[in-house]
C-alpha positions as CSV (number, residue, x, y, z in Angstrom):
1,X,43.0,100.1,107.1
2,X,43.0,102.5,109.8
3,X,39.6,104.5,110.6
4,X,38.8,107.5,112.5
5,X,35.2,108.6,113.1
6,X,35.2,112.5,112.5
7,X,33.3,115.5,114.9
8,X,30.3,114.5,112.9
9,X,28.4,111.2,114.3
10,X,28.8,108.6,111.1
11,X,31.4,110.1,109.4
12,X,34.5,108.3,109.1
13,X,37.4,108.7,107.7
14,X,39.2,105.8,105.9
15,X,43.2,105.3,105.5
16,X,44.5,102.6,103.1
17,X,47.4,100.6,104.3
18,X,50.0,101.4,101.5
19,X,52.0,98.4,99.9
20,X,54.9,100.2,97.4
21,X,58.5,99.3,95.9
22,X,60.1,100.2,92.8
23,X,57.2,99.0,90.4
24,X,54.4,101.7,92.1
25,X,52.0,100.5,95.0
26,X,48.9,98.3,95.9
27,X,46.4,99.1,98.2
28,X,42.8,97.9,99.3
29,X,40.4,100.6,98.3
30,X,37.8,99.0,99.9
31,X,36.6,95.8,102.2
32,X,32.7,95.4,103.0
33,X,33.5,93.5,106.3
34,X,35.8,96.4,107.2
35,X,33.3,99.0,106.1
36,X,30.0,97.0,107.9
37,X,31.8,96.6,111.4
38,X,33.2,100.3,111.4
39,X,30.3,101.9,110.0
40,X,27.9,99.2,112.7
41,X,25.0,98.7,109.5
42,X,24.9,97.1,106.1
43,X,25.9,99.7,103.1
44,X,25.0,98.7,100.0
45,X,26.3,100.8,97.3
46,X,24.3,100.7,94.3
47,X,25.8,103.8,92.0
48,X,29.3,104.9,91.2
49,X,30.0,108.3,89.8
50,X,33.3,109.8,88.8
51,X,34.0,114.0,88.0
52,X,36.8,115.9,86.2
53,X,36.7,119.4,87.5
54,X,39.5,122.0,86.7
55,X,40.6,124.5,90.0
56,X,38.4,126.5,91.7
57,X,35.5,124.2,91.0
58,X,33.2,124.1,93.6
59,X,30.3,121.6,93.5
60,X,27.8,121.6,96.2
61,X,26.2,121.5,98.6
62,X,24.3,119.1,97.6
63,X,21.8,116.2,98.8
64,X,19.1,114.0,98.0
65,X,15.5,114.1,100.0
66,X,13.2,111.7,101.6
67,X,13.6,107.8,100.2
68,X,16.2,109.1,97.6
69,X,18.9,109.9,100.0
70,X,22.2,108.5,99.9
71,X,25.4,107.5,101.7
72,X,27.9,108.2,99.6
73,X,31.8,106.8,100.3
74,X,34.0,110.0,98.6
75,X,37.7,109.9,97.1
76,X,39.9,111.3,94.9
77,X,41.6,109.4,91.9
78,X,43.8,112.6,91.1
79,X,44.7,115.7,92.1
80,X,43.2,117.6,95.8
81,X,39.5,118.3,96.8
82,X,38.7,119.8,100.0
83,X,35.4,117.3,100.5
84,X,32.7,119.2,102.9
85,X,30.0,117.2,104.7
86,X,27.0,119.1,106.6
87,X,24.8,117.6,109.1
88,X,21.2,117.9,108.0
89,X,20.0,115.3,110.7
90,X,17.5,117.3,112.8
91,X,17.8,114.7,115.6
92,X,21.7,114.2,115.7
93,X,24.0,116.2,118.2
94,X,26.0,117.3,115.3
95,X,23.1,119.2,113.8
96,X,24.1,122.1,111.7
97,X,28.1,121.2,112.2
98,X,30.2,120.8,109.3
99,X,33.5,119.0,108.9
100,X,36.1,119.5,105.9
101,X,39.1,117.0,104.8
102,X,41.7,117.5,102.1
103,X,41.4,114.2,99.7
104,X,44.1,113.7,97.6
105,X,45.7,110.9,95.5
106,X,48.7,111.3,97.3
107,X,46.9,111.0,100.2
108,X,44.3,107.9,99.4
109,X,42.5,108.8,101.8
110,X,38.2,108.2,101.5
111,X,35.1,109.6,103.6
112,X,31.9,108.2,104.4
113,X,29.2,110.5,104.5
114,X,26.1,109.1,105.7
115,X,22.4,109.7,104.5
116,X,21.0,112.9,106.0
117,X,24.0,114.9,105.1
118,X,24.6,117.5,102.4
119,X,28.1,117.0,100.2
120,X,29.9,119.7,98.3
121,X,33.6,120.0,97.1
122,X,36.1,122.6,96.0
123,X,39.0,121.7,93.7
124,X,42.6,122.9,95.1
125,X,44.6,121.7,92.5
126,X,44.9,121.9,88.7
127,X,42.4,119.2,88.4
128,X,41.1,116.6,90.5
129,X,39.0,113.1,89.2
130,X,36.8,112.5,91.9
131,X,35.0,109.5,92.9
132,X,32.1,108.0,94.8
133,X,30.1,105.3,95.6
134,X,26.1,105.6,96.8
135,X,23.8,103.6,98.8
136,X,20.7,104.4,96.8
137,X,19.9,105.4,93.1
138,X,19.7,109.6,91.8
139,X,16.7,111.1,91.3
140,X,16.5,114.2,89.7
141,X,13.2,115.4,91.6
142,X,14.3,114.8,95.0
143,X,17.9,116.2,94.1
144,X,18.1,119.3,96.8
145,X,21.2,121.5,98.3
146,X,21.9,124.6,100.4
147,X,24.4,127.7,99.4
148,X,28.2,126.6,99.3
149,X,27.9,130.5,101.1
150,X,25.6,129.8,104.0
151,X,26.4,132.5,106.0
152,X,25.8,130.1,109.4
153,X,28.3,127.4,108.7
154,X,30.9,129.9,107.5
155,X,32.8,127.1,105.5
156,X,36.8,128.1,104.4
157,X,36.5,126.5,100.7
158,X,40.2,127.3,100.7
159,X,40.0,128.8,97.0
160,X,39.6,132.8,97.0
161,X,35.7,134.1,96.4
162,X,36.6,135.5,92.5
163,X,38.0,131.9,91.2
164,X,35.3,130.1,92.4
165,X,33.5,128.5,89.7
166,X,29.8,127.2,90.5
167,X,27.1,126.3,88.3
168,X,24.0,128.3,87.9
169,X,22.2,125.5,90.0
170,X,24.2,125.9,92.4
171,X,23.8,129.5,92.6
172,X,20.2,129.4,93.1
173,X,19.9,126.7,96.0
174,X,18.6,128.2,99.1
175,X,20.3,129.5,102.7
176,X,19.6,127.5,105.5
């Protein structure tokens, strides 16, 4: 599996080694002993989730506070995300910085997003079935976000303003 730590300190990006012929493929969607040594701590995910959005979805940012946050390990089963993670760390370098990645299931490619960041996504294709893993249960009172428009991060969703579709929670999270 080849990994590439991204601009923000903890993220990493995760490429499957690819095993296909005539019948369809085979890959390793995941190794703990890979995952430990790159990532340099013990993960334990706890929760899976899975999502069926239709285009223009956009769902985020989001994050959980205080002893409820999560590391979450992000992919796509079908169609193309473009997967946004924000640094809410007050004491990294990369404070404030975002980083984007297109995840696709042509692509296979996963991110790890580590606790202390906020996580949103926009659908780019028809539909996308999007996946992840978390380090620590959901709680609905320390569920949290910031605007998917925060007007300091500037983020390119890559889907035009008038067919975005956001949910009225996600409307009334707060600006930085």
């Amino acid at each position: 599996m080849n990994v590439t730590e991204v601009k923000l300190k903890g993220c990493f990006v995760f490429e499957p080694k690819i095993f296909a012929d005539d019948r369809g493929y085979f890959f390793e969607s995941f190794n703990d002993k890979c995952f430990e040594e790159v990532v340099g701590a013990r993960v334990s995910f706890v929760q899976e989730n899975q999502s069926l959005s239709s285009y223009g979805t956009l769902r985020g940012l989001h994050f959980q506070k205080s002893e409820f946050a999560q590391a979450k390990l992000v992919r796509v089963l079908h169609g193309t995300i473009l997967d946004v993670a924000v640094d809410l760390r007050e004491d990294s370098v990369t404070y404030g910085q975002w980083f984007s990645i297109e995840l696709s299931e042509e692509n296979r490619l996963q991110l790890y997003i580590p606790r202390g960041f906020a996580h949103g996504f926009s659908v780019l294709s028809e539909s996308a079935v999007f996946n992840y893993k978390c380090d620590n249960y959901y709680c609905k009172s320390s569920e949290s976000g910031i605007r998917y428009d925060e007007p300091t991060l500037n983020i390119d969703w890559k889907i035009p303003s008038a067919s975005m579709k956001l949910s009225v929670n996600d409307l009334g999270l707060p600006f930085l």
